[in-house]
The first five atom37 places (N, CA, C, CB, O) and aatype in JSON, in Angstrom:
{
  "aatype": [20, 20, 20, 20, 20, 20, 20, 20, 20, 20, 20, 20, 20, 20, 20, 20, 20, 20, 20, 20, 20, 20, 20, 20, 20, 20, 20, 20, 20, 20, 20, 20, 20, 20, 20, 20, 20, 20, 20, 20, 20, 20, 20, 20, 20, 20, 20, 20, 20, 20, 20, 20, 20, 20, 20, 20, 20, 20, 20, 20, 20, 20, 20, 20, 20, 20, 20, 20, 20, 20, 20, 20, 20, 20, 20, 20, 20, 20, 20, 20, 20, 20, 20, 20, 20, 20, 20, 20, 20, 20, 20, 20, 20, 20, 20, 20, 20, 20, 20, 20, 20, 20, 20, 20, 20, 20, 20, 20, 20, 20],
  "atom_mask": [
    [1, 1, 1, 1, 1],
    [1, 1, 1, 1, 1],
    [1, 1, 1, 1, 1],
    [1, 1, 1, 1, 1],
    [1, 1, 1, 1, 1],
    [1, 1, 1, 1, 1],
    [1, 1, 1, 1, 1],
    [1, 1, 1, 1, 1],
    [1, 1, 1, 1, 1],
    [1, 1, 1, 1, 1],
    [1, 1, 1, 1, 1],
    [1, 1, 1, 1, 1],
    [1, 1, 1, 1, 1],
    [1, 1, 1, 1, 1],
    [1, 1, 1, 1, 1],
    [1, 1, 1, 1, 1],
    [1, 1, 1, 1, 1],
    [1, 1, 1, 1, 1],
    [1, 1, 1, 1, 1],
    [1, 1, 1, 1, 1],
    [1, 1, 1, 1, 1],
    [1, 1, 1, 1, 1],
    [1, 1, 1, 1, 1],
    [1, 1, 1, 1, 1],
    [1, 1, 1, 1, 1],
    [1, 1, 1, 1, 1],
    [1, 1, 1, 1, 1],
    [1, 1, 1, 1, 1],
    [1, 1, 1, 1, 1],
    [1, 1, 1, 1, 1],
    [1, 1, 1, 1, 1],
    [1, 1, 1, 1, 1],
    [1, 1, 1, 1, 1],
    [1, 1, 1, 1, 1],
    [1, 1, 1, 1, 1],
    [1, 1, 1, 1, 1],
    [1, 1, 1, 1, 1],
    [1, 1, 1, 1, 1],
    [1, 1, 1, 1, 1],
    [1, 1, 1, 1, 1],
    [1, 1, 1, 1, 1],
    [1, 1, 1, 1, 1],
    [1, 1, 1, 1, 1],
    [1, 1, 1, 1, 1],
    [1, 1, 1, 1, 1],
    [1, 1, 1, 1, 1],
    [1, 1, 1, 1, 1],
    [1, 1, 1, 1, 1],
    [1, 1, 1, 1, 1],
    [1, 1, 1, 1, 1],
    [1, 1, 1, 1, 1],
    [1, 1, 1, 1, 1],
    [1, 1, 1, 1, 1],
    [1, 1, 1, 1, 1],
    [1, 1, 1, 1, 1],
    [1, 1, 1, 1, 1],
    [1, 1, 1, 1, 1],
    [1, 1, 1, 1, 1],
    [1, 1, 1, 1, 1],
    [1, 1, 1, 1, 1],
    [1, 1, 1, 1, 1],
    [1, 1, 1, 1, 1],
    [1, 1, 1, 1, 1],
    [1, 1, 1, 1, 1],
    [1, 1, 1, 1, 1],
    [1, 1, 1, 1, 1],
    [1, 1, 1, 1, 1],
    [1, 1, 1, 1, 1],
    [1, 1, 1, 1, 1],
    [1, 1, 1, 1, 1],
    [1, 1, 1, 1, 1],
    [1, 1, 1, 1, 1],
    [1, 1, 1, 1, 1],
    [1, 1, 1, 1, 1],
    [1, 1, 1, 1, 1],
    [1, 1, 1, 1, 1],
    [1, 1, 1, 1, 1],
    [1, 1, 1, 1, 1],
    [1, 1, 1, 1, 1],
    [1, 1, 1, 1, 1],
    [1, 1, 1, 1, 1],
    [1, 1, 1, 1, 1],
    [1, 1, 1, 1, 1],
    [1, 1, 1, 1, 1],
    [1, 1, 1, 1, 1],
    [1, 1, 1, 1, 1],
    [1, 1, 1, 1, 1],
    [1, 1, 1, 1, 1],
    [1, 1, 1, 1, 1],
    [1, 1, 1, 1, 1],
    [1, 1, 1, 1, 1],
    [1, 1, 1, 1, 1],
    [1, 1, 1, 1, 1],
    [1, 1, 1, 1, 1],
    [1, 1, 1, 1, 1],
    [1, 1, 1, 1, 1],
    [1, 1, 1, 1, 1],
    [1, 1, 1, 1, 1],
    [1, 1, 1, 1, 1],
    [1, 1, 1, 1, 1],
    [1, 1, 1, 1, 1],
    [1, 1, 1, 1, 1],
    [1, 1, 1, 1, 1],
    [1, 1, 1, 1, 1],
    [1, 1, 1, 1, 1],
    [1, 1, 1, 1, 1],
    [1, 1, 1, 1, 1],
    [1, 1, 1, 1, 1],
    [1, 1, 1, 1, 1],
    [1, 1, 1, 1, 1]
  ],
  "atom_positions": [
    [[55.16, 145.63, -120.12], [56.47, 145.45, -119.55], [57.21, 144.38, -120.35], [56.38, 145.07, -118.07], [56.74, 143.36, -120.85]],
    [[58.74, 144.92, -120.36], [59.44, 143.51, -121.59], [59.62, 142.78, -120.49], [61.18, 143.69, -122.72], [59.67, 143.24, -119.35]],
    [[59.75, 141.03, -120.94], [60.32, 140.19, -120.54], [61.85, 140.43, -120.14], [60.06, 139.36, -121.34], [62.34, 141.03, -121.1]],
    [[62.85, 140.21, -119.13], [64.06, 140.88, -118.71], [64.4, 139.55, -117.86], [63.92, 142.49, -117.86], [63.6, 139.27, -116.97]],
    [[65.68, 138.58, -118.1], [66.49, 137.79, -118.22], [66.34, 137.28, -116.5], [67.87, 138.41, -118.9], [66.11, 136.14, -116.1]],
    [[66.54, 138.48, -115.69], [66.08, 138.21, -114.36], [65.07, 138.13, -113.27], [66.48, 138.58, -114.05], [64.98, 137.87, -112.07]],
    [[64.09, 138.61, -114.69], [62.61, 138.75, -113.9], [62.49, 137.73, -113.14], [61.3, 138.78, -114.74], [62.1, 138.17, -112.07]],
    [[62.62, 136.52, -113.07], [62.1, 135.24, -111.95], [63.22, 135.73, -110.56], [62.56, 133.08, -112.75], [62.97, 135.04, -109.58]],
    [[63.89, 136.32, -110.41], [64.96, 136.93, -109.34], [64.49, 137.92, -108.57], [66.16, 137.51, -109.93], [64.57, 138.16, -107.37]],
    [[63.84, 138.62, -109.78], [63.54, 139.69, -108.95], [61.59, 140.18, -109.05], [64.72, 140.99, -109.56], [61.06, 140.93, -109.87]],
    [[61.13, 139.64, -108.25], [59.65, 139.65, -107.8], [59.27, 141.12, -107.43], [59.41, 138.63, -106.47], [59.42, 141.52, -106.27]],
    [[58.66, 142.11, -108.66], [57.88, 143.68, -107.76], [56.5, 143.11, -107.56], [57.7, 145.51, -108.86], [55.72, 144.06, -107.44]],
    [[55.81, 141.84, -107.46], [54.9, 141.92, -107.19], [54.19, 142.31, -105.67], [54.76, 141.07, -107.68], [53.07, 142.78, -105.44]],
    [[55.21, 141.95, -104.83], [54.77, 142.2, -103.4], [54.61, 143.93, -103.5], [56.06, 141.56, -102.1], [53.59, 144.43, -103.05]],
    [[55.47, 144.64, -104.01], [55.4, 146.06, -103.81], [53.76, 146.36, -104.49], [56.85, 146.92, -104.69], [52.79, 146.58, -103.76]],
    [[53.68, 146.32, -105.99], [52.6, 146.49, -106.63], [51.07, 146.28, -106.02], [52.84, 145.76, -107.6], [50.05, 146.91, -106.32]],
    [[51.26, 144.91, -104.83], [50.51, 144.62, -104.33], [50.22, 145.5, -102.88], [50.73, 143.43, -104.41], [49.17, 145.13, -102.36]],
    [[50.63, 146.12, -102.43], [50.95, 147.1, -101.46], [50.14, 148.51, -102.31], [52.86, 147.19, -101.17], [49.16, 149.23, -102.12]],
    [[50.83, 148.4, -102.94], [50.28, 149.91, -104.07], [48.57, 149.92, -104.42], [51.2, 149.76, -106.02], [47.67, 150.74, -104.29]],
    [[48.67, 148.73, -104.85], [47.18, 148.2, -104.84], [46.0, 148.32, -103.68], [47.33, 146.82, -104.99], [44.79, 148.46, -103.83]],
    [[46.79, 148.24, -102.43], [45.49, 148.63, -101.46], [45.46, 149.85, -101.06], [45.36, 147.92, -100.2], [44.97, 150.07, -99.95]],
    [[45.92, 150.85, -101.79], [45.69, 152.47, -101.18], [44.92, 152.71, -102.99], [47.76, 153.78, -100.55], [45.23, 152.24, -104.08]],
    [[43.71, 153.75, -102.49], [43.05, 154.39, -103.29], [43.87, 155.41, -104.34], [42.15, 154.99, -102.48], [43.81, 156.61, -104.05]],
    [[44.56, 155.07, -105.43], [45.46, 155.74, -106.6], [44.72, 155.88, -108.16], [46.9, 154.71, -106.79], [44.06, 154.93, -108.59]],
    [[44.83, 156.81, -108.73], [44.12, 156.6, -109.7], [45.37, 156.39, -110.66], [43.04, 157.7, -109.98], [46.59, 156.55, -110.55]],
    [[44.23, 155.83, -111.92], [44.8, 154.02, -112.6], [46.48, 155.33, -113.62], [42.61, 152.62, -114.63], [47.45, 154.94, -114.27]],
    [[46.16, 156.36, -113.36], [47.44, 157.28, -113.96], [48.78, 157.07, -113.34], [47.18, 158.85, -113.75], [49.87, 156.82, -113.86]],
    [[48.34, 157.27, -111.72], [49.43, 158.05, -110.96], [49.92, 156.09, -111.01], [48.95, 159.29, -109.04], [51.04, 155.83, -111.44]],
    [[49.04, 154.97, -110.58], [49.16, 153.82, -110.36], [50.67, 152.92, -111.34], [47.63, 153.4, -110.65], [51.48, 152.01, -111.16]],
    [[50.33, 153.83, -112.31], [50.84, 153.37, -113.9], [52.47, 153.97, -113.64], [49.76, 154.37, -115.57], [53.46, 153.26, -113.53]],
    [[52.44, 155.72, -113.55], [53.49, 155.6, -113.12], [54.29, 155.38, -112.16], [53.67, 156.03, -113.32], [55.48, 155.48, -112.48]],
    [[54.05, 155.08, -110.92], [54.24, 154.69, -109.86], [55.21, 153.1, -110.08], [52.78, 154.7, -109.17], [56.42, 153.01, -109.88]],
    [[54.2, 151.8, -110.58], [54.94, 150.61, -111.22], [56.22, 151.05, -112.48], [53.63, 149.62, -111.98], [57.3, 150.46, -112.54]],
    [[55.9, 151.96, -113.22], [57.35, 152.47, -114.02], [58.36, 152.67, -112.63], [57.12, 154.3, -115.1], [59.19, 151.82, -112.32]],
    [[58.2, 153.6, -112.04], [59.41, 153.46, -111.58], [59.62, 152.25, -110.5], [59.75, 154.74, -111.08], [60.78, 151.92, -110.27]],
    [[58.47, 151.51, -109.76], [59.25, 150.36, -109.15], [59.76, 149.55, -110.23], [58.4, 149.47, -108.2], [60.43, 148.64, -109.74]],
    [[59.74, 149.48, -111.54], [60.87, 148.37, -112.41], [61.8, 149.08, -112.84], [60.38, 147.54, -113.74], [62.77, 148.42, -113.21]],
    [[61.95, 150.92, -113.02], [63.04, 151.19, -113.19], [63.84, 151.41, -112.09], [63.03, 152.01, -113.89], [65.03, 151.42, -112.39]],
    [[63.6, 151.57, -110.95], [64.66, 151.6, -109.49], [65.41, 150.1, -109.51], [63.58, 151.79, -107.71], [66.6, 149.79, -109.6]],
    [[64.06, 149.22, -109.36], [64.66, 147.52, -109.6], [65.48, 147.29, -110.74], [63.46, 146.39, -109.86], [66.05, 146.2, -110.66]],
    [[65.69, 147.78, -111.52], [66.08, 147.8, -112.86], [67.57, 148.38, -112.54], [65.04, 148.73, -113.9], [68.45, 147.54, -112.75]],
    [[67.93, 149.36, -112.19], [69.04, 150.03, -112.01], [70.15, 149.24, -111.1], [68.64, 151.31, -111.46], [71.36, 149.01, -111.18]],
    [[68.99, 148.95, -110.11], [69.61, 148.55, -109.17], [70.37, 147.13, -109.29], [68.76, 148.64, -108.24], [71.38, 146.83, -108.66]],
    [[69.49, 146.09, -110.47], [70.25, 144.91, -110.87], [71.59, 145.22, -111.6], [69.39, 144.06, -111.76], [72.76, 144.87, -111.47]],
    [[70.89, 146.05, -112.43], [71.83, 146.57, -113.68], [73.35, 146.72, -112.47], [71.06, 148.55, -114.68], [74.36, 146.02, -112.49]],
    [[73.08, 147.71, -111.67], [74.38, 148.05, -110.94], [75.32, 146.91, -110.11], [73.95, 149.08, -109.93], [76.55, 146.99, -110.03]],
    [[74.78, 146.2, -109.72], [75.02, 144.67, -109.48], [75.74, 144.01, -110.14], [74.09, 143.97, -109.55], [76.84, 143.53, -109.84]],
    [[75.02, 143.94, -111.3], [75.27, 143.22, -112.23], [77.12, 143.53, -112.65], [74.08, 143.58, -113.35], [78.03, 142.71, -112.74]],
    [[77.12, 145.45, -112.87], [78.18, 145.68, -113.39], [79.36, 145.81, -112.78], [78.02, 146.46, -113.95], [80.44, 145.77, -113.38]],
    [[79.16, 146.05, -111.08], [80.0, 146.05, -110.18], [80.6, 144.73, -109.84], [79.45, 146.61, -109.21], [81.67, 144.94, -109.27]],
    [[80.39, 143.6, -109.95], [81.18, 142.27, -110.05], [81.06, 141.49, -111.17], [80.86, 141.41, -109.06], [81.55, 140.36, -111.16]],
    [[80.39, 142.0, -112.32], [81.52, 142.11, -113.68], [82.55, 142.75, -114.6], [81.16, 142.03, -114.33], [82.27, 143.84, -115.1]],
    [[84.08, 141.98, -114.93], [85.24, 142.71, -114.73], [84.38, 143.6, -116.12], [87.06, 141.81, -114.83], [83.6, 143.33, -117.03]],
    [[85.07, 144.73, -115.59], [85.16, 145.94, -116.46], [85.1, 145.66, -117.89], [86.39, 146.68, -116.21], [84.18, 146.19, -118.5]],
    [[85.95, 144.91, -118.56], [86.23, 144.53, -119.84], [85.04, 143.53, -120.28], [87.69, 143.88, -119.9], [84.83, 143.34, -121.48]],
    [[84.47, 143.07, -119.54], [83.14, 142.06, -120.09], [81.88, 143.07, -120.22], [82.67, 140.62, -118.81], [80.87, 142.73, -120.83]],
    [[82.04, 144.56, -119.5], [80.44, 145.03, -119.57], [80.12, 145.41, -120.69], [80.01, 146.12, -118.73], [78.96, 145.09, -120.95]],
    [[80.81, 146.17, -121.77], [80.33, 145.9, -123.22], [79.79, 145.21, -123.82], [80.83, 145.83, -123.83], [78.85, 145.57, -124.54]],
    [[80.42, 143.34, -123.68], [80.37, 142.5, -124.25], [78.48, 142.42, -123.54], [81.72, 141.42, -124.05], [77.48, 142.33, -124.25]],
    [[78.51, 142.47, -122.55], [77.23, 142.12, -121.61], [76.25, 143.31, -122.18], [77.57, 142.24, -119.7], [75.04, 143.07, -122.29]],
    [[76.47, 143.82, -122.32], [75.45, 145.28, -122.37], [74.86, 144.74, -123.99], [76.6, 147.36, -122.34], [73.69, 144.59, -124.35]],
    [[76.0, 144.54, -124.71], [75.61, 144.48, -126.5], [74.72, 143.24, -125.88], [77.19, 144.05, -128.11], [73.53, 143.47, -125.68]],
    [[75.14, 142.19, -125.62], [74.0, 140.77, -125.94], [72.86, 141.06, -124.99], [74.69, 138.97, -125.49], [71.93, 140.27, -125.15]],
    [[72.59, 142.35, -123.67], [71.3, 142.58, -122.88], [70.36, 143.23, -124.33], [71.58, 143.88, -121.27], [69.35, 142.63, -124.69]],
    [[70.78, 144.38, -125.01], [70.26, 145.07, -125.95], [69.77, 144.58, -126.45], [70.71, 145.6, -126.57], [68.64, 144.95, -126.75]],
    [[70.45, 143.04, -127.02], [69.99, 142.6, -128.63], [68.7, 141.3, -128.33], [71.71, 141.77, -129.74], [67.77, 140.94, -129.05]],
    [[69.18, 140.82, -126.9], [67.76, 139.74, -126.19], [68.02, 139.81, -124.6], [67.84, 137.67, -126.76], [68.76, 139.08, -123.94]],
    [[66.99, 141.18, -124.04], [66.8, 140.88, -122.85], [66.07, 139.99, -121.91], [66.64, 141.58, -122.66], [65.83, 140.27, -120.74]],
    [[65.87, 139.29, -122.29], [64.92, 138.14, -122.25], [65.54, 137.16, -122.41], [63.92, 138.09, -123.09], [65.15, 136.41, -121.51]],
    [[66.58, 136.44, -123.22], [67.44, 135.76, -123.06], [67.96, 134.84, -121.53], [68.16, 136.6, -123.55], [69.03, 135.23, -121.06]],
    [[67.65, 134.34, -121.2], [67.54, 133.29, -120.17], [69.39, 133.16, -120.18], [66.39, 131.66, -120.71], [69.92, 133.12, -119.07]],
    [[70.15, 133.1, -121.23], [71.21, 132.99, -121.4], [72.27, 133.82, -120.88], [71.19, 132.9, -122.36], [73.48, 133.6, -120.8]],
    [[71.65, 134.74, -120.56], [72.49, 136.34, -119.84], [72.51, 135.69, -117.97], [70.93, 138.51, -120.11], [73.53, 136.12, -117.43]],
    [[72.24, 135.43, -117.67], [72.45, 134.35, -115.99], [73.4, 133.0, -116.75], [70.25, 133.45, -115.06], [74.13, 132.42, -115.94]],
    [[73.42, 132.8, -117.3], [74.71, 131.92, -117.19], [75.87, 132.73, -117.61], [74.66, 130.59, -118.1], [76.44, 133.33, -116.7]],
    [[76.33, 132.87, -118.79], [76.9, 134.0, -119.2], [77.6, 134.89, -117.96], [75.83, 134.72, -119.94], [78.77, 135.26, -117.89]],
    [[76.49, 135.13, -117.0], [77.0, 136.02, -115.5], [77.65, 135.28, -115.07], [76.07, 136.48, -114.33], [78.82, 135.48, -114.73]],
    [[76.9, 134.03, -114.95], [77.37, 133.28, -113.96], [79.05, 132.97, -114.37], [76.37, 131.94, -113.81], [79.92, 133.18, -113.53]],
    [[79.38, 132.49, -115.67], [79.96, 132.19, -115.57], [81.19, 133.62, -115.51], [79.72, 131.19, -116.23], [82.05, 133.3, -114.69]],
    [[81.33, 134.31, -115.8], [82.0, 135.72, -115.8], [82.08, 136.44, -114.32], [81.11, 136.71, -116.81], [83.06, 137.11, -114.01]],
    [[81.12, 136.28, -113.56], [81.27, 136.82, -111.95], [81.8, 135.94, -111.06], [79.96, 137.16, -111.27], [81.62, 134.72, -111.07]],
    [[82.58, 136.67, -110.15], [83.61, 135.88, -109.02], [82.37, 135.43, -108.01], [85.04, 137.1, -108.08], [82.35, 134.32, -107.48]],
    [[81.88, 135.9, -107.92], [80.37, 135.91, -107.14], [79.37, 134.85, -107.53], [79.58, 137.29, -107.43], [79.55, 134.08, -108.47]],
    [[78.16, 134.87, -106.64], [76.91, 134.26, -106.73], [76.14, 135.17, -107.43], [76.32, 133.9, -105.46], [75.57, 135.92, -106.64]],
    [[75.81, 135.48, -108.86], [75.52, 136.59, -109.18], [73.78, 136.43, -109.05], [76.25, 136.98, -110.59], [73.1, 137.45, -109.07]],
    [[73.29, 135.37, -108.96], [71.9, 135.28, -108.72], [71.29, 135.79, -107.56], [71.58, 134.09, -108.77], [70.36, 136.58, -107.4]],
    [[72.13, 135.08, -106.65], [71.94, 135.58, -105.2], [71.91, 136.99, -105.17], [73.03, 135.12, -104.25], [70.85, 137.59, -105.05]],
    [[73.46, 137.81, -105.3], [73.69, 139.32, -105.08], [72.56, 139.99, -106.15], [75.45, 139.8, -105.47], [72.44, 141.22, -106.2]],
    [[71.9, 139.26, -106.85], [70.47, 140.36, -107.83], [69.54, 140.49, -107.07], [69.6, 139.75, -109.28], [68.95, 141.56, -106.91]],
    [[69.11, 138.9, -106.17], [67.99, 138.56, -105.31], [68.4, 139.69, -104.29], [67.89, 136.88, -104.71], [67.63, 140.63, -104.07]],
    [[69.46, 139.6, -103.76], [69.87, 140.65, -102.41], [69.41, 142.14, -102.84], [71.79, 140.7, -102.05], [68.75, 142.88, -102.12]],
    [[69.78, 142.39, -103.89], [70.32, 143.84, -104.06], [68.21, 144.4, -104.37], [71.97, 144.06, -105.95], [67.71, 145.47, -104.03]],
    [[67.55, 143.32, -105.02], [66.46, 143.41, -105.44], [65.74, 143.47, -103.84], [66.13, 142.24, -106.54], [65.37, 144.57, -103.41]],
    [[65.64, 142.68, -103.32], [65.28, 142.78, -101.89], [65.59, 143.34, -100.81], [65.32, 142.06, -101.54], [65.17, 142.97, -99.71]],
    [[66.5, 144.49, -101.04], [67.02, 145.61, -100.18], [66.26, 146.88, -101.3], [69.09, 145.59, -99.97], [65.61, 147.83, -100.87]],
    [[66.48, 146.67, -102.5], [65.49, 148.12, -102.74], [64.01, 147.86, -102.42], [65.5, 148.7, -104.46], [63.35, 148.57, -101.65]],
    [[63.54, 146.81, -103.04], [61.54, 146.82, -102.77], [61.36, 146.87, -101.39], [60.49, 145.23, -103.3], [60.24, 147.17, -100.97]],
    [[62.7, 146.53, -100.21], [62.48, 146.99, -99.0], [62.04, 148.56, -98.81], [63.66, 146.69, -98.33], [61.07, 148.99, -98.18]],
    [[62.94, 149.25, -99.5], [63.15, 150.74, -99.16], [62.16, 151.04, -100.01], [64.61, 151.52, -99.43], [61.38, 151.76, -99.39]],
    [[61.79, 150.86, -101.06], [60.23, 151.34, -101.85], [58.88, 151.11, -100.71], [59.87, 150.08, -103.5], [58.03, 151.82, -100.17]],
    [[59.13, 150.21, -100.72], [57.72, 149.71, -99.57], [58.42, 150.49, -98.18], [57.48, 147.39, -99.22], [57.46, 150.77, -97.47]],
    [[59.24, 150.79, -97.76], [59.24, 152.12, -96.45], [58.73, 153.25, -97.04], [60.84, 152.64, -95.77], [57.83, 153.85, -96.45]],
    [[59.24, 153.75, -98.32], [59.12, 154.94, -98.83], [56.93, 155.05, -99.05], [60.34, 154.91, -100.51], [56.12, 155.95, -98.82]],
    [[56.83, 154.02, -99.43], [54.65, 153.78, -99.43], [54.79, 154.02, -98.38], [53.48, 152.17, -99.72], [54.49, 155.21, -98.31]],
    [[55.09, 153.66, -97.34], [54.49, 153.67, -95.76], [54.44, 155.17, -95.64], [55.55, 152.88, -94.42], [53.37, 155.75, -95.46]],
    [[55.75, 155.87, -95.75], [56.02, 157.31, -95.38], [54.71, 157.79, -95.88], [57.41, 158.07, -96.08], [53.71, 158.24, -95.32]],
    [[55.12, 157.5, -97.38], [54.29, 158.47, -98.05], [52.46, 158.72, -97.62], [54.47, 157.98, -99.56], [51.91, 159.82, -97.64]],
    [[51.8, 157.45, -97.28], [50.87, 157.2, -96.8], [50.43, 157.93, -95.45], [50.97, 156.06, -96.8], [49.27, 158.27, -95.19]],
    [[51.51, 158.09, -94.64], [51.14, 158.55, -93.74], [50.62, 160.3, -93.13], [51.97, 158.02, -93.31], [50.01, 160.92, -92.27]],
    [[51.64, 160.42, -94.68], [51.58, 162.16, -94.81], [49.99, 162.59, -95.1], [52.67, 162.81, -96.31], [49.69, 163.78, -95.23]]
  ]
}
């Protein structure tokens, strides 16, 4: 998994760890964590672009490409969003691993 600018924001370990106590083999396990970082992933991303003005998401997208990992992309937000943009990642991150971890439960039960 790459290093990604908001990883300390956004924690899939509680989900992974959930995933971890049902019997999965190490395949389905593998892709299963792909998509909890690409749902989490989208879901910042969308965040991210919905309370930054329109005209900055280029500028934002070229410098995510070139170092996502960049620690520098949260200020950069920060300073460019009308918003708490840390907070609304933490929110938006903790309303999907909510609905992932309902969606394990379902699925478990079937």
């Amino acid at each position: 998994m790459v290093k990604i600018f908001y990883d300390h924001l956004v924690l899939r370990e509680e989900v992974i760890a959930v995933l971890d106590k049902h019997e999965i083999a190490v395949e389905e396990r593998e892709e299963l964590i792909e998509l909890v970082d690409e749902t989490l992933h989208h879901r910042v991303l969308d965040v991210i672009l919905t309370h930054l003005p329109a005209a900055k998401h280029e500028e934002f997208l070229t410098k995510f490409h070139q170092a996502p990992h960049d620690p520098k992309l949260l200020n950069y937000l920060q300073a460019q969003t009308p918003v708490d943009i840390e907070a609304a990642i933490r929110a938006a991150a903790a309303a999907a691993k909510q609905e992932l971890l309902d969606e394990i439960k379902r699925a478990r039960k079937k």
